[in-house]
C-alpha beads as a LAMMPS data file, in Angstrom:
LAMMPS data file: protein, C-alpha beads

326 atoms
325 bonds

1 atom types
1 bond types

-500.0 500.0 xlo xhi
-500.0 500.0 ylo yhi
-500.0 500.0 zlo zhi

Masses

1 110.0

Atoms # bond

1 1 1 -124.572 32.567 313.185
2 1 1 -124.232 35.898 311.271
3 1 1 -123.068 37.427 308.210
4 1 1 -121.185 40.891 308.159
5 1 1 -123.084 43.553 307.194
6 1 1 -123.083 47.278 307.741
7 1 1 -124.313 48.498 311.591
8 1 1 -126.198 50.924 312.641
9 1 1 -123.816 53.914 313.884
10 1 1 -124.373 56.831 315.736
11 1 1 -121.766 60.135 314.953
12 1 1 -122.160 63.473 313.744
13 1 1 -123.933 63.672 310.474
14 1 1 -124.487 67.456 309.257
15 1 1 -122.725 70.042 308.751
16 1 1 -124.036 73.643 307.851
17 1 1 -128.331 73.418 308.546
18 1 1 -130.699 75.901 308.534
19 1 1 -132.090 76.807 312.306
20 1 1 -135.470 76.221 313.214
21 1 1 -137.015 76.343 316.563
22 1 1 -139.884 77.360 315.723
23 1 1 -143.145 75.224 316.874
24 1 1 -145.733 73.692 314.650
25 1 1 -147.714 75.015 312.300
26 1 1 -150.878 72.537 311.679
27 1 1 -152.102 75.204 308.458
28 1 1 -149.117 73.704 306.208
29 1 1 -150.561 70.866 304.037
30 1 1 -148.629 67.883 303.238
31 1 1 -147.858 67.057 299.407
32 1 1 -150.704 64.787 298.201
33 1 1 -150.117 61.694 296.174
34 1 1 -152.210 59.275 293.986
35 1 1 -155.828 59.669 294.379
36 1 1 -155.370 63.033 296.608
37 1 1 -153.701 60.398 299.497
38 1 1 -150.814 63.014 301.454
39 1 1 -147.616 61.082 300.192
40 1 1 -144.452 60.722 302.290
41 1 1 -141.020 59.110 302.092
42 1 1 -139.642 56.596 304.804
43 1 1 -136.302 56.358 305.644
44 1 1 -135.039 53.132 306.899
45 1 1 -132.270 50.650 307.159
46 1 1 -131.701 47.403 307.783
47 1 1 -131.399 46.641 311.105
48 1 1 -133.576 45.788 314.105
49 1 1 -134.695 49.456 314.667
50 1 1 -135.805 49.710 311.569
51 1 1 -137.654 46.962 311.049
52 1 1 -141.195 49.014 312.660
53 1 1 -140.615 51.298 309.686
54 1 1 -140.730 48.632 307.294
55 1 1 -143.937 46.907 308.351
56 1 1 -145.267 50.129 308.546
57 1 1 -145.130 50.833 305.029
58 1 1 -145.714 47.388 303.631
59 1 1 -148.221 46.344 306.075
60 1 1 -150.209 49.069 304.883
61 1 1 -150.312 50.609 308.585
62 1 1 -149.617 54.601 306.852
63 1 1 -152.222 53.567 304.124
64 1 1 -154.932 53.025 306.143
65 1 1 -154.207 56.411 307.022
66 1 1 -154.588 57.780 304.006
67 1 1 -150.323 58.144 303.681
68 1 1 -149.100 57.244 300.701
69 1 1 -145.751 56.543 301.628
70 1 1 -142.409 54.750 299.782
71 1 1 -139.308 53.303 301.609
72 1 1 -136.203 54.781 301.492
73 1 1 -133.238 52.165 302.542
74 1 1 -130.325 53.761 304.420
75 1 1 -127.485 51.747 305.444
76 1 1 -127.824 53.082 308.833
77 1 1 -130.130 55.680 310.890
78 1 1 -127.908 58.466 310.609
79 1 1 -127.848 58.500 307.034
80 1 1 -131.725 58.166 307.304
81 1 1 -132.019 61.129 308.999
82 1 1 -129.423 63.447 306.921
83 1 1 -132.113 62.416 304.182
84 1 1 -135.086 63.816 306.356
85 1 1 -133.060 67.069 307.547
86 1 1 -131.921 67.367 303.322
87 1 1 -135.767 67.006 302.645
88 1 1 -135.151 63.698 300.932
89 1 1 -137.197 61.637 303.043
90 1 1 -140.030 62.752 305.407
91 1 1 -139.900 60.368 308.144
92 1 1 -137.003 58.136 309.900
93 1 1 -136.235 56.925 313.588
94 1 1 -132.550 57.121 315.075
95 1 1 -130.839 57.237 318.334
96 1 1 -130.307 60.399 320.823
97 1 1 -126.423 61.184 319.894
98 1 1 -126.885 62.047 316.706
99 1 1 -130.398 63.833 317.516
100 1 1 -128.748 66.161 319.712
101 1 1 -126.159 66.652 317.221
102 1 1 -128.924 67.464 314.659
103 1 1 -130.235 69.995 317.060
104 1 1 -126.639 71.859 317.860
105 1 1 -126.607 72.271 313.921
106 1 1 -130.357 73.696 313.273
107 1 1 -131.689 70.593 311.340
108 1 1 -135.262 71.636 310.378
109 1 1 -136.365 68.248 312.143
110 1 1 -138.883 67.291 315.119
111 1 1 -138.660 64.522 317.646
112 1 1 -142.699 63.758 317.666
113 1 1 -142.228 60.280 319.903
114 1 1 -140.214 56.859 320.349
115 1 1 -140.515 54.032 319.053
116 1 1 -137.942 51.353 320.622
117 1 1 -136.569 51.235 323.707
118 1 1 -133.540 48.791 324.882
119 1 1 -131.834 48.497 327.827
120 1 1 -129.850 45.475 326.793
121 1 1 -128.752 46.926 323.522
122 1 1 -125.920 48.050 324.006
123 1 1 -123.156 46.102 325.917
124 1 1 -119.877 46.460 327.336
125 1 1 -118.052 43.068 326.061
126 1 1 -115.308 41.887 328.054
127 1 1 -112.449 39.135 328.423
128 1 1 -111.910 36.517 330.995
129 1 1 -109.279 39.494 332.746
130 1 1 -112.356 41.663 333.975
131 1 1 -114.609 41.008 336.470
132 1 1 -115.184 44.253 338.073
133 1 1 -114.608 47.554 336.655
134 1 1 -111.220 48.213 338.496
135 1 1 -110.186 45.199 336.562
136 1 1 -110.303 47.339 333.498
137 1 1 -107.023 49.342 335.124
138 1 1 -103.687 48.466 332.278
139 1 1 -106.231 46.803 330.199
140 1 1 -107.483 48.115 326.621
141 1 1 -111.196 48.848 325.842
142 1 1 -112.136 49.892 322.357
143 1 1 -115.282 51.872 321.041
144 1 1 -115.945 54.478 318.502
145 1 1 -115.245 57.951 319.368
146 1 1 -117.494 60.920 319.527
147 1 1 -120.453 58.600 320.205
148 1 1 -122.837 56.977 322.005
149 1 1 -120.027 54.429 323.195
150 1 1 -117.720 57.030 324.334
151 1 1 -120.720 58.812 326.326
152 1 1 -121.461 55.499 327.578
153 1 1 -117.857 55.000 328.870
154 1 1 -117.701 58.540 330.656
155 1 1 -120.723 57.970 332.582
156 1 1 -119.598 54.554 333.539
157 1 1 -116.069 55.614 334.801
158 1 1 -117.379 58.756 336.572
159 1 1 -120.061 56.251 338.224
160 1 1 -117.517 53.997 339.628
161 1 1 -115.143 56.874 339.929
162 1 1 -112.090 55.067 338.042
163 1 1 -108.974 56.912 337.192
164 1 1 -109.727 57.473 333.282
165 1 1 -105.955 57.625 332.543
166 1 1 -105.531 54.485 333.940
167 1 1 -107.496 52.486 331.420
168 1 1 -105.639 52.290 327.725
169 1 1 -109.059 53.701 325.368
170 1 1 -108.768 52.057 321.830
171 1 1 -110.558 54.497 319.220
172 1 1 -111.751 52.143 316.943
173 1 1 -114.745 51.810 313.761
174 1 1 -118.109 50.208 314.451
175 1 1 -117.220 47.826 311.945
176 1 1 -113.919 46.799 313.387
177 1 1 -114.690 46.191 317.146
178 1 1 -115.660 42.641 317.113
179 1 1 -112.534 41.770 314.641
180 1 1 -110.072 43.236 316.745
181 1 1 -111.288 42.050 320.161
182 1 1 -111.946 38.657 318.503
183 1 1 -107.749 38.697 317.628
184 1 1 -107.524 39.535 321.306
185 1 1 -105.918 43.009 320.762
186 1 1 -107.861 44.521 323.079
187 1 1 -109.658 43.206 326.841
188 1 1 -113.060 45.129 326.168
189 1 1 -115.548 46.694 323.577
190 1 1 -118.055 48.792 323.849
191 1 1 -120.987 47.844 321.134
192 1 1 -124.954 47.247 319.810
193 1 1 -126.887 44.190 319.003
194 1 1 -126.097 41.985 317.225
195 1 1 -123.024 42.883 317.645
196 1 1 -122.667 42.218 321.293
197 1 1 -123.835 38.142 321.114
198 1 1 -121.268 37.990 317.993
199 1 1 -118.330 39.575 319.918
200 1 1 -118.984 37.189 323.152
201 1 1 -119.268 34.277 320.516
202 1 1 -116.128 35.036 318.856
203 1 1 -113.604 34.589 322.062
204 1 1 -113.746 31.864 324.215
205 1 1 -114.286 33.319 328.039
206 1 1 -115.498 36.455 326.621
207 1 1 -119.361 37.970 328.523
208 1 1 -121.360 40.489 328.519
209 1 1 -120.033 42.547 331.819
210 1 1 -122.346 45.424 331.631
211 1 1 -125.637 46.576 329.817
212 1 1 -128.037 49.250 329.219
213 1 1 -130.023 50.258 332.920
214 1 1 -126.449 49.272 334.728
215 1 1 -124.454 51.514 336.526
216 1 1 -125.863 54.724 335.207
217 1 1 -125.820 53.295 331.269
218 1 1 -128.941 54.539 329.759
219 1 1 -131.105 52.657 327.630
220 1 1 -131.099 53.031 323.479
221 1 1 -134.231 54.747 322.395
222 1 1 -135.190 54.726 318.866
223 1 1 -136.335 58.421 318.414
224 1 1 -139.205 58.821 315.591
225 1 1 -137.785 61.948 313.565
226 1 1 -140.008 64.003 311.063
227 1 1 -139.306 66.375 308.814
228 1 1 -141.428 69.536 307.803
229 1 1 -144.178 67.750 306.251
230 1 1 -145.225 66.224 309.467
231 1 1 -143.858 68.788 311.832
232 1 1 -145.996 71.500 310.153
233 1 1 -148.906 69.195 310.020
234 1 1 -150.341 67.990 313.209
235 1 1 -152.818 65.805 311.579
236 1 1 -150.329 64.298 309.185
237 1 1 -148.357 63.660 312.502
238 1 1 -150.783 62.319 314.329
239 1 1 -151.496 59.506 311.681
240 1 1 -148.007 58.983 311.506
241 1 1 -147.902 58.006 315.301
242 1 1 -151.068 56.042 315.086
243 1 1 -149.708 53.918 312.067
244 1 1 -146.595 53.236 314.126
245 1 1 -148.723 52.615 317.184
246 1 1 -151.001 49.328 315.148
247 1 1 -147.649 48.097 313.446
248 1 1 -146.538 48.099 316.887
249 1 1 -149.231 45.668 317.690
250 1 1 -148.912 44.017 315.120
251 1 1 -144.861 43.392 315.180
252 1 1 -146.039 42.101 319.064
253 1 1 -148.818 39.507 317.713
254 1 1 -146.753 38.115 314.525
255 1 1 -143.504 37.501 316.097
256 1 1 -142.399 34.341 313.841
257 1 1 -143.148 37.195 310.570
258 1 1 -140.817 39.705 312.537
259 1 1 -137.886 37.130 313.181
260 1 1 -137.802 36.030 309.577
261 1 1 -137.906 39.632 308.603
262 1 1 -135.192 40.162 310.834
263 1 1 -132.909 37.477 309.748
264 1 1 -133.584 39.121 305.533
265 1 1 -132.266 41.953 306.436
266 1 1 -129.809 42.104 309.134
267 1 1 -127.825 38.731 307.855
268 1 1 -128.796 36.285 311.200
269 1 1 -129.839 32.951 310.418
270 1 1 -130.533 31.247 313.902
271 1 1 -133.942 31.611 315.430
272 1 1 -132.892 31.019 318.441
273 1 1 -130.033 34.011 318.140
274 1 1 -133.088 36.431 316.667
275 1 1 -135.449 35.925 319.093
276 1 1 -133.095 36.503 322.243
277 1 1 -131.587 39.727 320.787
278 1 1 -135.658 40.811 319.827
279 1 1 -136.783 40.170 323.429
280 1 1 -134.584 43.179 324.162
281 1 1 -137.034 45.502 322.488
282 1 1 -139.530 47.208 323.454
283 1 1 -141.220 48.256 320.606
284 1 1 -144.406 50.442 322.207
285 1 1 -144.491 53.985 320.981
286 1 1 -144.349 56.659 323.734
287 1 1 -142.681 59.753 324.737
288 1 1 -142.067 60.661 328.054
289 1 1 -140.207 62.897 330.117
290 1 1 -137.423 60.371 330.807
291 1 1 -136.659 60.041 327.005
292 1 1 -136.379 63.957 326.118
293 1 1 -134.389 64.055 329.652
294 1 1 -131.778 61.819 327.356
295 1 1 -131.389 63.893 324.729
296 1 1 -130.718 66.732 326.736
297 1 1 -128.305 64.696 328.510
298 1 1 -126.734 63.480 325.403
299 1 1 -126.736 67.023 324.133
300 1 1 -124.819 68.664 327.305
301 1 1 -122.175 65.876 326.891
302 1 1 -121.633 66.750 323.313
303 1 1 -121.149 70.635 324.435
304 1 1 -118.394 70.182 327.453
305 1 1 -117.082 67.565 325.313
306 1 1 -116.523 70.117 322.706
307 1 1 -118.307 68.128 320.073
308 1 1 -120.898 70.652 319.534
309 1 1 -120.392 74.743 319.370
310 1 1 -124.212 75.352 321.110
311 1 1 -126.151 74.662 323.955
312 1 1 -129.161 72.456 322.866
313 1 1 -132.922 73.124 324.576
314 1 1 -134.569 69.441 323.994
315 1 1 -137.596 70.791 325.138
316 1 1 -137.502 73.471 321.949
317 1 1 -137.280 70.868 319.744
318 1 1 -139.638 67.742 320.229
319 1 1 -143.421 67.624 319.810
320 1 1 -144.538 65.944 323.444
321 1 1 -148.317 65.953 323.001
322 1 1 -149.500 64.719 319.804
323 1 1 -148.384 60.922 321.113
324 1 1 -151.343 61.282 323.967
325 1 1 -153.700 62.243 320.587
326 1 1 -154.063 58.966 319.118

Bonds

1 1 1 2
2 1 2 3
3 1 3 4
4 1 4 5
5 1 5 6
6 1 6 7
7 1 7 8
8 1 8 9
9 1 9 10
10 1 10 11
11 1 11 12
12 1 12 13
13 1 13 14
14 1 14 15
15 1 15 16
16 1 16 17
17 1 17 18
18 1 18 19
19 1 19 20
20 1 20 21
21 1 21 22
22 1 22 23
23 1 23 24
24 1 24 25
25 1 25 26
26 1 26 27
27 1 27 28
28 1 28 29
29 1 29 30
30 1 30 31
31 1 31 32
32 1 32 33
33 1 33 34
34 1 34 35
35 1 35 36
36 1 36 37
37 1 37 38
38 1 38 39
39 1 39 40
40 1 40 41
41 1 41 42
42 1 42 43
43 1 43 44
44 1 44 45
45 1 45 46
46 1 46 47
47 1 47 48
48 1 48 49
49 1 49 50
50 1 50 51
51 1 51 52
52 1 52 53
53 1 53 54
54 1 54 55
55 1 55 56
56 1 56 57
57 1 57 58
58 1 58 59
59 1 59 60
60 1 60 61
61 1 61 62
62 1 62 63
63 1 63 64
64 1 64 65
65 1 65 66
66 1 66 67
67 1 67 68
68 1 68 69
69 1 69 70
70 1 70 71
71 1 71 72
72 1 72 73
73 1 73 74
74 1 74 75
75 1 75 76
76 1 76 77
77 1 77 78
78 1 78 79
79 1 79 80
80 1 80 81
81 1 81 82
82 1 82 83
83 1 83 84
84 1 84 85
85 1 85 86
86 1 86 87
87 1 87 88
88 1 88 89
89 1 89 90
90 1 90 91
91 1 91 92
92 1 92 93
93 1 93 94
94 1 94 95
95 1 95 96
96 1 96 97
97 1 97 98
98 1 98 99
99 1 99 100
100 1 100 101
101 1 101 102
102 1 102 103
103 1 103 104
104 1 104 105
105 1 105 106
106 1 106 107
107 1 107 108
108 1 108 109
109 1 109 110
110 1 110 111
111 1 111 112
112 1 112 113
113 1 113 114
114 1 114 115
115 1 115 116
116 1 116 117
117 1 117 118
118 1 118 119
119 1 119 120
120 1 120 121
121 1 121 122
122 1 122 123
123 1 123 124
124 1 124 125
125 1 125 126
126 1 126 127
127 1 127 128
128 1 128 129
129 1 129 130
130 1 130 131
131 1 131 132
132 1 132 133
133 1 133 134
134 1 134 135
135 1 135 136
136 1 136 137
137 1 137 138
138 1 138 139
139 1 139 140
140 1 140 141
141 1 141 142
142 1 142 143
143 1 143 144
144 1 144 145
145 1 145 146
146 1 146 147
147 1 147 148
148 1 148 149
149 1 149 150
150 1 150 151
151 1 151 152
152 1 152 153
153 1 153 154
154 1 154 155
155 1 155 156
156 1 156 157
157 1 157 158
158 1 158 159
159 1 159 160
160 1 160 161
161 1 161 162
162 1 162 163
163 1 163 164
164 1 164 165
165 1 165 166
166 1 166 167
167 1 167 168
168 1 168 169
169 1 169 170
170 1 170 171
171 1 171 172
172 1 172 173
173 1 173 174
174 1 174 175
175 1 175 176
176 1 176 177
177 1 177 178
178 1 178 179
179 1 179 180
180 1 180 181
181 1 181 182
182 1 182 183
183 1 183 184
184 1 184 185
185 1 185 186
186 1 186 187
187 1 187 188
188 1 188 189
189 1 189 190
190 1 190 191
191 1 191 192
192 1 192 193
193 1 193 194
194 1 194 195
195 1 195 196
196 1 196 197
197 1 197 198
198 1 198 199
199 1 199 200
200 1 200 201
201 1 201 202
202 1 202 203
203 1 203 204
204 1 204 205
205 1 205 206
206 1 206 207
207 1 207 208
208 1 208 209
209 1 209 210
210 1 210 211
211 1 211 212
212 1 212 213
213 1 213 214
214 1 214 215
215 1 215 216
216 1 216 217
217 1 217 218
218 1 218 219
219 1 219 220
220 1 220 221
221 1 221 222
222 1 222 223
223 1 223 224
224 1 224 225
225 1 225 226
226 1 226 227
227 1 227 228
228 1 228 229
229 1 229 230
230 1 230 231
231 1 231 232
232 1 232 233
233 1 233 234
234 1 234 235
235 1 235 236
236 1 236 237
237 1 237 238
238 1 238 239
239 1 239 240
240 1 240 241
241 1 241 242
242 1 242 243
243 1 243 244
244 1 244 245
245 1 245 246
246 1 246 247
247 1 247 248
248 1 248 249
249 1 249 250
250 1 250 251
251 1 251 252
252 1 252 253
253 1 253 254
254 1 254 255
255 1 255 256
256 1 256 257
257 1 257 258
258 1 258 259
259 1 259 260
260 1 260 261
261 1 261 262
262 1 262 263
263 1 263 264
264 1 264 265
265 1 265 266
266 1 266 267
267 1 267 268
268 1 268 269
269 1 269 270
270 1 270 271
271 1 271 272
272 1 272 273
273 1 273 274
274 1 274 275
275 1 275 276
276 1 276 277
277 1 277 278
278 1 278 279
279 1 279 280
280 1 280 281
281 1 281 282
282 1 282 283
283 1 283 284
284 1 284 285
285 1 285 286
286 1 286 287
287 1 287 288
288 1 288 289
289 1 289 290
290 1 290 291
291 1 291 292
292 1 292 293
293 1 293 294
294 1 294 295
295 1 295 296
296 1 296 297
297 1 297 298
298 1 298 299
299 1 299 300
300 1 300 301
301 1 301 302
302 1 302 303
303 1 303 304
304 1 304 305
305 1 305 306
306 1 306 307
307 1 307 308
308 1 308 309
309 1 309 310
310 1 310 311
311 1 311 312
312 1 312 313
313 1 313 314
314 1 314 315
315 1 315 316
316 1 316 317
317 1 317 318
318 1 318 319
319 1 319 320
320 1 320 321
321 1 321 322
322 1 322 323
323 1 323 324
324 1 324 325
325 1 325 326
């Protein structure tokens, strides 16, 4: 069962940044906290994405680094990060639309690794009517516009090479896809976790038709996005990435702690329910060639789309190595 809360949404989030492009600068010295400990500010929110965030801070993962960090709670990633690219926070993770969108605008940000990866994430919910895509021809599918949803829906009607105009696209609010294709106003949603389990819950005959790794749907990676403080800092950053790397281990060795952190903070109160949608995530930090490639993919969309004014270089803005330090 699960209570309404807010969800983690992807859009645009910035308007008017200052450029950088520049790379790292390890000279620039981090603002030092209590006891001459470098102190930083973690932006997070309250879903399952953030939750390696979280233990990192109150685990004491970024102390034993010699971080002196505070939480920051966001109701999503997106505002997260408009508080790391305003130079409220120093530290958040969020998904690749709005990172590319960052990018088009400037943001004085840096992609230094990942920290989640899901390919059963995000979902493409569907009535009893659908069983194949062409099924989805007269019928109604709703998702947010301008983001990851809508991205997702291009790629899947250009895989199966469906006639877009022959599909009824319902532009619709995170928060109000599971209401409306609970009333049955519409045959299909595109949505997250634990969104997706709710939606197929709420509508008798309702399933999960397709998922993250099918038909050309990428996966959701949680991108680890740091502001100037760690940017300009390589050892600063390379902490950073080895406290998220033992809270990692950690989140893997203590499930039972994680699931009843989970259910405080996103509003599930089944076990059962928590533990199916967490066995979706991969929670190992990385960053490898195939997750940059998504941003840049993300990023082109945005641009033909007309979403974005400029071309975005992925490669000009992420820090590749410093994961391969620790």
């Amino acid at each position: 069962m699960f209570v309404r809360r807010g969800r983690f949404a992807v859009a645009l989030v910035v308007a008017a940044l200052t450029l950088t492009a520049c790379g790292s600068d390890s000279s620039s010295p981090a603002t030092e906290g209590a006891g001459g400990k470098q102190a930083l500010t973690v932006a997070t929110q309250p879903d399952f994405f953030g939750i390696p965030l979280y233990f990192a801070v109150q685990k004491g993962f970024l102390a034993k680094q010699g971080i002196e960090a505070k939480l920051q709670e966001f109701p999503t990633g997106v505002e997260g990060t408009e508080a790391v690219v305003t130079g409220q926070a120093d530290l958040t993770s969020v998904a690749g639309y709005p990172v590319a969108s960052l990018a088009a605008k400037g943001a004085k940000v840096k992609i230094i690794g990942h920290n989640a990866t899901s390919y059963g994430w995000w979902g493409i919910v569907v009535d009893s009517s659908i069983a194949t895509p062409q099924d989805l021809y007269g019928k109604t599918i709703a998702l947010q516009s301008n983001s990851t949803a809508s991205y997702w829906f291009d790629r899947f009607v250009a895989f199966h090479k469906l006639d877009k105009s022959k599909i009824k696209v319902k532009d619709a609010k995170y928060a109000q896809l599971v209401p409306t294709f609970a009333k049955g106003d519409v045959n299909a949603i595109i949505h997250f976790e634990p969104n997706v389990t709710k939606a197929i819950s709420a509508r008798p005959g309702a399933r999960l038709g397709w998922a993250g790794g099918d038909d050309d749907l990428l996966p959701f990676i949680g991108y680890v996005v740091a502001g100037p403080k760690i940017f300009e800092n390589q050892e600063v950053g390379v902490k950073v990435l080895r406290a998220l790397r033992e809270t990692s281990a950690y989140m893997k060795s203590n499930q039972g702690e994680v699931i009843e952190f989970i259910k405080s903070k996103t509003g599930i109160t089944d076990d059962a329910e928590a533990k199916k949608i967490l066995a979706k995530i991969d929670f190992s930090l990385a960053f490898d060639p195939a997750s940059v490639d998504q941003i840049q993919q993300v990023a082109d969309y945005q641009l033909e789309m007309g979403n974005i004014k400029n071309k975005v270089d992925a490669k000009s803005y992420v820090i590749t190595d410093w994961v391969n330090a620790i």
